[in-house]
Each structure stands twice: as C-alpha cells, then as structure tokens.
C-alpha positions as CSV (number, residue, x, y, z in Angstrom):
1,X,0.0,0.0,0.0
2,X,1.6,3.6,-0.7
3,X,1.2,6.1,1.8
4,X,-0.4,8.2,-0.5
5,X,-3.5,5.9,-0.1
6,X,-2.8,5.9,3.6
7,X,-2.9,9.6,3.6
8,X,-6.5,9.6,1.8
9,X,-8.2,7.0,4.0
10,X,-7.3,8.6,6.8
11,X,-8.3,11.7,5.5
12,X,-11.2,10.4,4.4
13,X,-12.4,9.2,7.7
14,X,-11.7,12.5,9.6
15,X,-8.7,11.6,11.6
16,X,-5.8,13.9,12.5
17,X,-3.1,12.6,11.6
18,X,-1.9,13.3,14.9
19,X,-4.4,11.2,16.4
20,X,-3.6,8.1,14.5
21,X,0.6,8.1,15.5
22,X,-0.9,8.7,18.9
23,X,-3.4,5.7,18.5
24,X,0.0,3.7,16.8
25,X,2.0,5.0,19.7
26,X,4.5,6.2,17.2
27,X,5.7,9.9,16.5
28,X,4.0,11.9,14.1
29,X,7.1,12.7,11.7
30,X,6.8,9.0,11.5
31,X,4.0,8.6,10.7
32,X,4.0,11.5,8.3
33,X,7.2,9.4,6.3
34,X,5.3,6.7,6.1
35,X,2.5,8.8,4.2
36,X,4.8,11.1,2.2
37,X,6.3,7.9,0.5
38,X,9.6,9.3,2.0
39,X,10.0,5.6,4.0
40,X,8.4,2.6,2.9
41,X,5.5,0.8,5.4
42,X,6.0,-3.2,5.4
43,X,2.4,-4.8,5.1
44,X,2.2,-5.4,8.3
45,X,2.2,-1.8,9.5
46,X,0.2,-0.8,7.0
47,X,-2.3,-3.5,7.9
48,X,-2.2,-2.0,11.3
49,X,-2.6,1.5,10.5
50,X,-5.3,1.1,8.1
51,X,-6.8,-1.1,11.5
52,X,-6.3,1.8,13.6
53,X,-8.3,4.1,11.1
54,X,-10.7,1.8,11.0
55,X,-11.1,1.4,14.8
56,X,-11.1,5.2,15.5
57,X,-13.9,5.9,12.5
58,X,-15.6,2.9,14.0
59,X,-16.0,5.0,17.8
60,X,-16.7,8.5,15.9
61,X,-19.7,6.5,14.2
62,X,-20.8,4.6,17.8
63,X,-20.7,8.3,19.0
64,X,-22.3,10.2,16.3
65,X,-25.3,7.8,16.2
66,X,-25.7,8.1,20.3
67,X,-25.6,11.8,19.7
68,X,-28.1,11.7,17.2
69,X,-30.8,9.6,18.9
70,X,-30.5,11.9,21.6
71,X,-30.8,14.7,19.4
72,X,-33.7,13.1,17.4
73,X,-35.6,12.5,20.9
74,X,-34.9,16.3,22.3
75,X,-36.6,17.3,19.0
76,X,-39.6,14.4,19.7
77,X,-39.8,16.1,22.6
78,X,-39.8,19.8,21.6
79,X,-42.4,18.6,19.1
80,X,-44.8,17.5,21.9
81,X,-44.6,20.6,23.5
C-alpha cells in the first residue's frame, strides 16, 4: 500500500493525523514518512494503520449515532410541546 493511499483514508475518515501516531503509539514525523512515500511501510504496518483508522472511524460512528438519537428525541420532545 503507498502512503499516499494511507494519507487519503485517513483523511477520508476525519482523523488527525496526529491522532492516528498517537493511537499507533508512534511519533508523528513517522507517521507523516510513512505517508509522504519518504519511508516505505511493510504490510504489516500498513495493515495495522489502516486497522487503527478503522477502529477510531468505528467510535466516531458509535458516538455520532448516540448523539443523534439523543438529538432526534430532544426534538420528539420539543415537538410534543
């Protein structure tokens, strides 16, 4: 995988990339070679990274959808005023 494509899921799913070398527990300028194409990823870390995106996209949808349904029933609510 190129980092290039790294760099665009992780983008696409909102993350800093900040937050995903914290949620590697590597440094950022790592992190940041890796996705510039300035050091090659072995599969393996790519595997993990793109496992990490998906974990953290995984908890921002868990807690958009409890936001929602709570804003969806404050809006019920409002309604049956």
């Amino acid at each position: 995988m190129t980092g290039e494509l790294l760099r665009r899921l992780r983008e696409a799913a909102g993350i800093k990339q900040t937050d995903l070398a914290r949620a590697a527990n590597m440094a950022n300028s790592t992190l940041s070679t890796y996705e510039s194409g300035r050091n090659g990823m072995t599969n393996f870390m790519a595997a993990r990274l793109v496992g990490l995106i998906d974990a953290l996209l995984s908890d921002r949808t868990e807690e958009f959808s409890a936001l929602r349904a709570e804003a969806d029933a404050q809006m019920d609510a409002d309604e049956a005023v």
